[in-house]
C-alpha positions in Angstrom: -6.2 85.7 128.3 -2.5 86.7 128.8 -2.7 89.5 127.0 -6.1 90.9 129.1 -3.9 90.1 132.2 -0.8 92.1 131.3 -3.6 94.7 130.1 -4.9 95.0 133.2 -1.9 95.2 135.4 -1.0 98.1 133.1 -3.9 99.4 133.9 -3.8 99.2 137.7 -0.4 100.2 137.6 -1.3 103.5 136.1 -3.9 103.8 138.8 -1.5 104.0 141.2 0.8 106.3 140.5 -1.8 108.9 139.4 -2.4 111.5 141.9 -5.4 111.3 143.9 -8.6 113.8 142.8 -9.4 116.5 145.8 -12.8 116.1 146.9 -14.7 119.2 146.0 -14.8 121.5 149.2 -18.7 122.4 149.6 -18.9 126.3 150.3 -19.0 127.6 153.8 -21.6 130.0 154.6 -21.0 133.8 154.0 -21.9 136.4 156.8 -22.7 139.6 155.5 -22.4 142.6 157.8 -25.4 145.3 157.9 -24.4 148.6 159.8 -26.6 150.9 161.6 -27.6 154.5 161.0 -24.2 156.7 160.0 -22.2 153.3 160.1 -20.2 151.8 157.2 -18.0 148.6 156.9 -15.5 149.6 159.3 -17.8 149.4 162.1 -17.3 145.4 161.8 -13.4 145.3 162.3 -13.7 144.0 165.2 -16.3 142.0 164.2 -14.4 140.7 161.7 -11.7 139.6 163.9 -13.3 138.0 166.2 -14.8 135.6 163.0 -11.4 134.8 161.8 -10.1 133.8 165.0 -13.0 131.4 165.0 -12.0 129.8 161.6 -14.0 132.1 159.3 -11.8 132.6 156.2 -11.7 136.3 155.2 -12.9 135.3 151.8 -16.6 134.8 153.5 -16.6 137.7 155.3 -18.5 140.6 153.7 -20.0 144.0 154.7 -22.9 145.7 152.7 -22.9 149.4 153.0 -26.1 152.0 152.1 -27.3 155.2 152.3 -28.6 156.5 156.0 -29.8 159.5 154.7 -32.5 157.4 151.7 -35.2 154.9 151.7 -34.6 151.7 153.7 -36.7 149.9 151.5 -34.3 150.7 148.8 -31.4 150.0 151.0 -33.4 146.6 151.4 -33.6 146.3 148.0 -29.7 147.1 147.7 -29.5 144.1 150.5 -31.5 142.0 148.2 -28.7 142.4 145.2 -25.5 142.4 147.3 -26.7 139.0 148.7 -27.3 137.7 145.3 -23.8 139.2 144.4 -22.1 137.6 147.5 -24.1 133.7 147.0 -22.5 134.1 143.5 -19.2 134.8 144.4 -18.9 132.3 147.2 -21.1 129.8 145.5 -23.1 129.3 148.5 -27.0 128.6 148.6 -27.4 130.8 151.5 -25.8 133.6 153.8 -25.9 134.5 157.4 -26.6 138.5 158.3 -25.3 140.1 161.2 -26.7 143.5 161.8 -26.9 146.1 164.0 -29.1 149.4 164.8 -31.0 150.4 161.6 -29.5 147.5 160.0 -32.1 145.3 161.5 -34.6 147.3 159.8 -32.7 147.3 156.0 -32.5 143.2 156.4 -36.3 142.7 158.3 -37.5 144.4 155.4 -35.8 142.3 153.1 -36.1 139.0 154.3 -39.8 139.6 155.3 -41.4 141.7 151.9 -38.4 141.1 149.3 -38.5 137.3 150.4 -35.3 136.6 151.3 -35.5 134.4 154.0 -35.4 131.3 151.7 -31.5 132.7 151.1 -30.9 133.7 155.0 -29.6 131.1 157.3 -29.0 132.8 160.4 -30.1 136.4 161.0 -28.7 138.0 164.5 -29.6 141.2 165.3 -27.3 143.6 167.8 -29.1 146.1 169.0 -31.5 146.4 166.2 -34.1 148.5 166.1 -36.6 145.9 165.1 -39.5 148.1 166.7 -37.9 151.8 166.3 -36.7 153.8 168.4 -37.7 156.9 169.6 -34.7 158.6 169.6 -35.0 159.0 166.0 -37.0 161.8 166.7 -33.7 163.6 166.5 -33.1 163.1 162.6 -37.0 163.0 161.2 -35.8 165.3 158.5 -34.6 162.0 157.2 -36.8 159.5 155.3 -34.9 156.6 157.0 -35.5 158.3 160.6 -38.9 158.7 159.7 -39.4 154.8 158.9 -37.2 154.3 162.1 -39.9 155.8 164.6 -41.9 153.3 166.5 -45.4 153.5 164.8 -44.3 154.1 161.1 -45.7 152.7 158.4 -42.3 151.1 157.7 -42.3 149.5 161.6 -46.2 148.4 161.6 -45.1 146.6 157.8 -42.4 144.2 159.4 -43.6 144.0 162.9 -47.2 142.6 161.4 -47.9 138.7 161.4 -44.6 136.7 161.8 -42.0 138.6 162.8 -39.8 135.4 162.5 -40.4 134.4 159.2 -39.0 131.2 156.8 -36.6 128.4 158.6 -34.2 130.6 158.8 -32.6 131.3 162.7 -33.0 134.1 164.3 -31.4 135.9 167.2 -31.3 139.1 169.0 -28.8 140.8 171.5 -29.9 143.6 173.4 -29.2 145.9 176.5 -30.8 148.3 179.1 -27.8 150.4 178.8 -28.6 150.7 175.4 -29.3 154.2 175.1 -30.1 154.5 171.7 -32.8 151.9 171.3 -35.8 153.9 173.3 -37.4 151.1 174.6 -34.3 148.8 174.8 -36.8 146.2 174.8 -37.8 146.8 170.6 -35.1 145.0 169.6 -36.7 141.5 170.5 -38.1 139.4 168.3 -41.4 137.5 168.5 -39.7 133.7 167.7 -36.4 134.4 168.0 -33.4 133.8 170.4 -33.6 137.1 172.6 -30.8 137.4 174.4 -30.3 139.7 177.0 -27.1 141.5 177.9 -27.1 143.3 181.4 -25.2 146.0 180.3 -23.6 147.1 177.1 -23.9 150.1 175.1 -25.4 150.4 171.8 -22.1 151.6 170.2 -19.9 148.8 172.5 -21.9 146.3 170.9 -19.7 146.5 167.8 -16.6 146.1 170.0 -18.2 143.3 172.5 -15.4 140.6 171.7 -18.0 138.3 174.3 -21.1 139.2 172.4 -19.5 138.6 169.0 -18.2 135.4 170.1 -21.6 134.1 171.0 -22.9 135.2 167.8 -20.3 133.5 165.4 -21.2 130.2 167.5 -24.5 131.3 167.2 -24.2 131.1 163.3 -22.6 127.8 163.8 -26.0 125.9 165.4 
């Protein structure tokens, strides 16, 4: 009996002075940035700042970047990959997108006919053009203009049936004073937050330090 007692104090003693485990730190969620028509990553700088201010760490901040001038179903496709790429990297079950212009097409495409809405959080839209835009008229040379104008094949595929689709969130920011979005009005979503902004330009989205605030809390709900 002595000897279990001095065994056990040993034991206890040990216990003691050993350093404390770290709990295991689940994985915040990514946000992955989708740019427009001619955009690239450094449209989201500001973006990007405004999320770090709000505790995002840079290391789950991403932007995806694809060809304007191709296919936006293969730039969905490309979405598809750098998603899985990014869920990988962070270890996280699912991401939140951000996008804006075109963008909204590239990731409406993908979370509605690639099914990636099982893997999508949060999707906010900035002056997406969810419905097309007739100001793509001015670049129908282009396959992705082409799939941009309201009516397309590409449009009447993602606007059909739920336009919301999964339990993922969605939200949309749009503006009269658009001017690029022709109507302003096709970047709503049937289902989704719409919120409307009384005056901001399509381009002054990306640098809309109020906007981008209520998004990043937005992705926080």
């Amino acid at each position: 009996m002595r000897r279990l007692v001095v065994l056990l104090t040993a034991v206890l003693a040990a216990l003691a002075l050993s350093p404390a485990l770290p709990a295991a730190a689940a994985p915040g969620t990514p946000v992955i940035f989708v740019h427009g028509y001619t955009g690239s990553a450094s449209n989201w700088t500001t973006a990007m700042s405004v999320f770090r201010s709000g505790g995002y760490p840079s290391s789950q901040l991403f932007a995806y970047e694809y060809n304007s001038y191709g296919n936006n179903i293969t730039n969905a496709q490309g979405l598809a990959s750098y998603v899985s790429q990014v869920r990988s990297r962070t270890g996280a079950a699912q991401v939140d997108i951000v996008n804006h212009s075109m963008g909204g097409l590239v990731s409406q495409w993908y979370l509605k006919q690639l099914g990636g809405a099982q893997y999508v959080r949060h999707l906010a839209s900035i002056a997406g053009a969810n419905h097309g835009t007739t100001y793509a008229s001015a670049c129908l040379i282009f396959v992705t203009c082409q799939q941009m104008y309201p009516g397309s094949s590409f449009i009447n595929t993602i606007s059909a049936g739920d336009e919301t689709p999964g339990s993922t969130r969605y939200g949309t920011w749009y503006s009269p004073c658009d001017g690029i979005i022709i109507p302003y009005t096709s970047t709503t979503l049937s289902g989704a937050t719409n919120n409307y902004v009384a005056c901001q330009t399509h381009l002054g989205f990306l640098t809309d330090t109020g906007v981008l605030t209520q998004i990043r809390s937005f992705l926080a709900t």
